[in-house]
TITOR-389945 format. One record per residue (C-alpha): residue number from 1; x, y, z. Coordinates in nm, 2 decimals, padded with zeros to 4 digits. Example, Ala and Ser with C-alpha at 12.3 -4.5 7.8 and 13.67 -1.06 7.14 Angstrom:
# residues 2
+-----+--------+--------+--------+
!   n !      u !      v !      w !
+-----+--------+--------+--------+
!   1 !  01.23 ! -00.45 !  00.78 !
!   2 !  01.37 ! -00.11 !  00.71 !
+-----+--------+--------+--------+
This chain:
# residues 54
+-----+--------+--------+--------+
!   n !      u !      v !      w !
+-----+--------+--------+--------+
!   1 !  00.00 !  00.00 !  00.00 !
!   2 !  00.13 !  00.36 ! -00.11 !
!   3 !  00.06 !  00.66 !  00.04 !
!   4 !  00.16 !  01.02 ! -00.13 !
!   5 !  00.26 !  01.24 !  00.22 !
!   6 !  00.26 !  01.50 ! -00.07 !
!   7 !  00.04 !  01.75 ! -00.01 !
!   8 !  00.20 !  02.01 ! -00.35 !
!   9 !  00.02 !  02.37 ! -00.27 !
!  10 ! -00.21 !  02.28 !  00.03 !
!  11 !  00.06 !  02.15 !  00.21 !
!  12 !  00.04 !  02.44 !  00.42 !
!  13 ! -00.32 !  02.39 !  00.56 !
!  14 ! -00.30 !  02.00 !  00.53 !
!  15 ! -00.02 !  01.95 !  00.77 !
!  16 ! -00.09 !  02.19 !  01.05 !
!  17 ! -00.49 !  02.04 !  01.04 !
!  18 ! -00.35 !  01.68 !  01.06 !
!  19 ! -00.15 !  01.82 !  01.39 !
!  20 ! -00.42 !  01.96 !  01.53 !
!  21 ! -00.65 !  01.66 !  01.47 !
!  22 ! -00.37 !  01.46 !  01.67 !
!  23 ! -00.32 !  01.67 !  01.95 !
!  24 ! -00.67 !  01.68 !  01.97 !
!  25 ! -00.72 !  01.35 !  02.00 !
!  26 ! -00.40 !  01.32 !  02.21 !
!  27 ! -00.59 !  01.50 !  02.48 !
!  28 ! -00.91 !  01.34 !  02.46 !
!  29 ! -00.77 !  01.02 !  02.53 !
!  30 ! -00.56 !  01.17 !  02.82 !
!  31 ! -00.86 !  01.38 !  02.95 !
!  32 ! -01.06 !  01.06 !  02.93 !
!  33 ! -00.85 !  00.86 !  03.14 !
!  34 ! -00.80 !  01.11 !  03.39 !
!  35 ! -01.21 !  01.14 !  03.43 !
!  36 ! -01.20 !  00.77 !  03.46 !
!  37 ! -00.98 !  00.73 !  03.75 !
!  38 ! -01.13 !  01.02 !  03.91 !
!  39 ! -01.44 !  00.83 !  03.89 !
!  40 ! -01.29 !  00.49 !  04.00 !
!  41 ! -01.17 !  00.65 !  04.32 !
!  42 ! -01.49 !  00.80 !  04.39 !
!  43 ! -01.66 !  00.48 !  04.38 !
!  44 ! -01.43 !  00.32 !  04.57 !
!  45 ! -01.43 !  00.62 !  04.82 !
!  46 ! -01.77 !  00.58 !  04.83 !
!  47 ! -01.75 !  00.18 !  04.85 !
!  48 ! -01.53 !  00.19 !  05.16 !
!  49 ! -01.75 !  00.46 !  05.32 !
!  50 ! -02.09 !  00.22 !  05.26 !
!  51 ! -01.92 ! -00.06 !  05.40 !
!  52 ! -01.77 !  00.08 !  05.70 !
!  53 ! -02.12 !  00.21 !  05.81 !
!  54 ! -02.23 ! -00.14 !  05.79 !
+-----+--------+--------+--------+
């Protein structure tokens, strides 16, 4: 499989929108992790907290 990385006279707005698509995923994924372990230790907070009332 062949893929042309030229872009010829576009180059200019092709490039710098394929970086900004990847740091934007970049910090989805991190900002989606970081929400999910935020949320893991709340439920576990909260799991501990039920279960030493008991």
């Amino acid at each position: 499989m062949h893929f042309d990385f030229d872009a010829g006279k576009y180059a200019v707005y092709v490039w710098p929108a394929f970086a900004l698509t990847a740091a934007v995923f970049v910090w989805m994924i991190t900002d989606s992790l970081a929400s999910a372990r935020r949320w893991r230790r709340e439920a576990e907070r909260l799991q501990a907290l039920k279960e030493a009332k008991k």
